[in-house]
Backbone as numpy.savetxt, mean C-alpha at the origin, in Angstrom:
# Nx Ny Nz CAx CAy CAz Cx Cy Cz
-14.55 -1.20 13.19 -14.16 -0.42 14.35 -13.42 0.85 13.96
-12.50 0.78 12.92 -11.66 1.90 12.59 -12.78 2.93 12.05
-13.73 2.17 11.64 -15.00 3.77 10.91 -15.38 4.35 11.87
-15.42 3.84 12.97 -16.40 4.43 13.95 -15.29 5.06 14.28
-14.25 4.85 15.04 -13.09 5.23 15.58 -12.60 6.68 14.43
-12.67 6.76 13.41 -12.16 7.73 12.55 -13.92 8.67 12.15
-15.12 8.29 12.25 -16.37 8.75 12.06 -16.50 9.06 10.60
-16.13 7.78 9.81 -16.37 8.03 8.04 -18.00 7.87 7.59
-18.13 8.45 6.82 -19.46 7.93 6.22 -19.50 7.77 4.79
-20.58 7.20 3.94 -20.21 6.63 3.10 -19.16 7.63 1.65
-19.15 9.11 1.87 -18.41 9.90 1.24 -16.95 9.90 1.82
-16.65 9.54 3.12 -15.59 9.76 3.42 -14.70 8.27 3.37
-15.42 7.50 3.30 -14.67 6.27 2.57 -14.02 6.01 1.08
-15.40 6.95 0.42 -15.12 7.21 -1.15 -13.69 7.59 -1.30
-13.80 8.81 -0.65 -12.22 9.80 -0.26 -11.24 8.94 0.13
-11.01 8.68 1.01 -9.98 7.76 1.53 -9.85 6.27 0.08
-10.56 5.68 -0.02 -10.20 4.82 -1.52 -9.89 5.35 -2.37
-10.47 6.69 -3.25 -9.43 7.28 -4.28 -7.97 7.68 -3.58
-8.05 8.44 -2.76 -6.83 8.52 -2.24 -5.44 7.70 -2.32
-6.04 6.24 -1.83 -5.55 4.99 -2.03 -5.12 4.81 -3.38
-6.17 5.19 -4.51 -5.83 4.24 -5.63 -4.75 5.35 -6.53
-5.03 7.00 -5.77 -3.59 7.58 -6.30 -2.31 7.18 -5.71
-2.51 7.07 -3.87 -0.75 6.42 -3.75 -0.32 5.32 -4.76
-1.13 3.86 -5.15 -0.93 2.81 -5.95 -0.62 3.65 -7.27
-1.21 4.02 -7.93 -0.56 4.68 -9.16 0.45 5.29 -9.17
0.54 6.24 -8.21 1.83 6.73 -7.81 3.28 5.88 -7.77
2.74 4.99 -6.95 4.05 3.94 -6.52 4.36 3.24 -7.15
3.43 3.22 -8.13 3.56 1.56 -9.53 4.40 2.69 -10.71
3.72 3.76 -11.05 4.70 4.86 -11.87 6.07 5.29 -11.10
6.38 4.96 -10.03 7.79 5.46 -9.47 8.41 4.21 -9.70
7.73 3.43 -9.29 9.03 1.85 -8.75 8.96 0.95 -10.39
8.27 1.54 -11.31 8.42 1.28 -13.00 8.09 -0.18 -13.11
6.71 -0.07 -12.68 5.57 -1.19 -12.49 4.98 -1.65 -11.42
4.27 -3.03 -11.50 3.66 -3.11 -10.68 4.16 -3.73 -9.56
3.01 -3.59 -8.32 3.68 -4.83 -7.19 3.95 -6.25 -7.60
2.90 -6.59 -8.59 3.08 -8.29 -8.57 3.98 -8.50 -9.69
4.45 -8.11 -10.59 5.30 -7.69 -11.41 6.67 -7.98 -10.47
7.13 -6.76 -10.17 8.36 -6.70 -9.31 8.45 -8.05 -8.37
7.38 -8.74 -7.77 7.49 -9.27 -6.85 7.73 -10.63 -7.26
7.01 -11.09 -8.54 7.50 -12.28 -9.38 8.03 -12.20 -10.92
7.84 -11.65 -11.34 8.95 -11.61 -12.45 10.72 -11.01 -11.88
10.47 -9.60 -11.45 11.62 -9.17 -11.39 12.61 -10.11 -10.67
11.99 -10.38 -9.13 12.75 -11.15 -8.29 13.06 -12.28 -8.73
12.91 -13.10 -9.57 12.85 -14.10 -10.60 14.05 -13.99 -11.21
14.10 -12.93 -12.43 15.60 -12.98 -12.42 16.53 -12.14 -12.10
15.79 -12.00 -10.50 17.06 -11.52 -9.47 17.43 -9.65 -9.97
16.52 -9.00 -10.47 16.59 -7.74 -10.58 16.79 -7.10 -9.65
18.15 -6.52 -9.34 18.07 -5.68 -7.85 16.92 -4.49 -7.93
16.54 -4.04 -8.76 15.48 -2.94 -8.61 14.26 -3.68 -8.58
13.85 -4.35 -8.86 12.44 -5.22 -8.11 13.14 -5.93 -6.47
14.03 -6.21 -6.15 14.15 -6.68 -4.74 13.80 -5.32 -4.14
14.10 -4.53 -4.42 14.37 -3.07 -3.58 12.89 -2.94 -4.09
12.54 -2.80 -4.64 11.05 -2.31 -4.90 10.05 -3.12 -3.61
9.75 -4.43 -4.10 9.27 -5.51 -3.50 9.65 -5.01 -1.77
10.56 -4.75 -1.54 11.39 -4.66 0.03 10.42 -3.92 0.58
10.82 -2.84 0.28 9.47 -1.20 0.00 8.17 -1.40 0.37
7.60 -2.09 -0.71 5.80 -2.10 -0.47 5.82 -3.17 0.63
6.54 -4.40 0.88 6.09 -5.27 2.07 6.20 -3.85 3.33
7.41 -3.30 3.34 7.21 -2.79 4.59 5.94 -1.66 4.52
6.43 -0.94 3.58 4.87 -0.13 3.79 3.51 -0.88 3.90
3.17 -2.27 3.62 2.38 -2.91 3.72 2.18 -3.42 5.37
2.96 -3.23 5.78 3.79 -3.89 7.15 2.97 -2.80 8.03
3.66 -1.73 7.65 3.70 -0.37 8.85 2.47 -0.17 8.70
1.49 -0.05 7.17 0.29 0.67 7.84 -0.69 -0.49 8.09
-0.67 -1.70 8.12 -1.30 -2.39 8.52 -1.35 -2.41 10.12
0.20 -2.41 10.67 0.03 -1.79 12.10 -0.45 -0.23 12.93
-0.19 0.38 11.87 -0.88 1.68 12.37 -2.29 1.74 12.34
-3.30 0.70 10.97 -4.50 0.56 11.29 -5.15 0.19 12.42
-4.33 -1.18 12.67 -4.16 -1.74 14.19 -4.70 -1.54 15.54
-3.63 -0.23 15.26 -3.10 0.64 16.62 -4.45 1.46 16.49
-4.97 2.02 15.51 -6.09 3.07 15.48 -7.32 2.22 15.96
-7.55 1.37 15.47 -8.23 0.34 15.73 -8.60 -0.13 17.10
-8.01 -0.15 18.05 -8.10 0.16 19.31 -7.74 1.02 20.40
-8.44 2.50 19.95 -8.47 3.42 20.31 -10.13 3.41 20.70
């Protein structure tokens, strides 16, 4: 529904997934690794910079899953 709703075709999906896989690189080089990393090792032994990391991507995981949502039924 969101393709139709946004009118991607198969180049403009391409786009939008690299896009994607620079925020992830991006965010894994800022927060000084990865999500699953931070999310079980760090929090493991209680690294405040993996809690705070981990905190981060759930919500951004959070928000644009609802903004897909929301586009989604438009």
């Amino acid at each position: 529904m969101l393709d139709q709703a946004l009118a991607l075709g198969p180049s403009g999906k391409l786009a939008w997934m690299f896009v994607g896989g620079l925020f992830i690189g991006f965010g894994t080089r800022l927060a000084g690794g990865c999500t699953s990393g931070h999310g079980i090792c760090g929090i493991s032994r209680l690294s405040l910079r993996s809690i705070v990391a981990t905190m981060v991507f759930m919500m951004c995981g959070i928000l644009s899953a609802t903004l897909f949502r929301m586009l989604s039924h438009l």
